[in-house]
N, C-alpha and C positions, 0 to 999 in steps of 0.2 A: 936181142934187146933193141936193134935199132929199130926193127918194124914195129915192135910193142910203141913206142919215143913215135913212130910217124902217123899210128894208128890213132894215138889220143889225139894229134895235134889236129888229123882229120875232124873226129868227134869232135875235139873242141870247138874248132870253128863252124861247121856245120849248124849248129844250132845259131848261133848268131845271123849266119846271114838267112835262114829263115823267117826269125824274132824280126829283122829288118824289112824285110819285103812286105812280110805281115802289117806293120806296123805303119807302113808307106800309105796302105789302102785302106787301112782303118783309119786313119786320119783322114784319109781324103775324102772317102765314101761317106762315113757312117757319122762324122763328128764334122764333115762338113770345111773344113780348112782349105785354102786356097794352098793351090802347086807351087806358089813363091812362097808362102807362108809357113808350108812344112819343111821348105829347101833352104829355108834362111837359119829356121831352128838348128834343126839338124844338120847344118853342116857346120854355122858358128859352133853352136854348144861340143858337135861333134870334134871339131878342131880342140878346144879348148881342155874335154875329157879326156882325148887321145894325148895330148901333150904332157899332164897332169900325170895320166895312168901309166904311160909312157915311164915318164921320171919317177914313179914312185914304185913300179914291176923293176926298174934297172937296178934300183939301191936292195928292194929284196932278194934279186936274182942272185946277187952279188955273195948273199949269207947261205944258199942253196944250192942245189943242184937243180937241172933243168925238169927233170921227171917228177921231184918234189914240189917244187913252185909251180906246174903245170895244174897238177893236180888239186893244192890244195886254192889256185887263183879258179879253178874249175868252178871247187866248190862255193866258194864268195859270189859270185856271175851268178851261179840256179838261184841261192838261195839270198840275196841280199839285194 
């Protein structure tokens, strides 16, 4: 069970820092933003969502187990 528990937590992340890299270069390249401009977005907003999601993953954590909340905060991330 605990490799099952390390293997998601891979996949989980995995996608993300993808989604991120991606997202760095499409902005800059293709939509034209300047490198302070996507750094100031992204790292305010990013602050402010991590805090947020943060506080609000700890109070569900709290009603779950960690295998259950993994999976079903997986699903909310693809599709929301």
């Amino acid at each position: 069970m605990p490799w099952i528990t390390l293997l998601l937590i891979i996949f989980y992340k995995i996608g993300d820092a993808f989604v991120m890299a991606l997202s760095t270069n499409f902005l800059l390249n293709k939509l034209g933003f300047s490198l302070a401009e996507v750094g100031t977005i992204n790292k305010t907003f990013g602050l402010f969502a991590t805090i947020i999601g943060d506080l609000h993953g700890g109070y569900i954590m709290q009603k779950m187990s960690l295998f259950k909340a993994l999976l079903i905060f997986r699903y909310f991330t693809d599709y929301f």
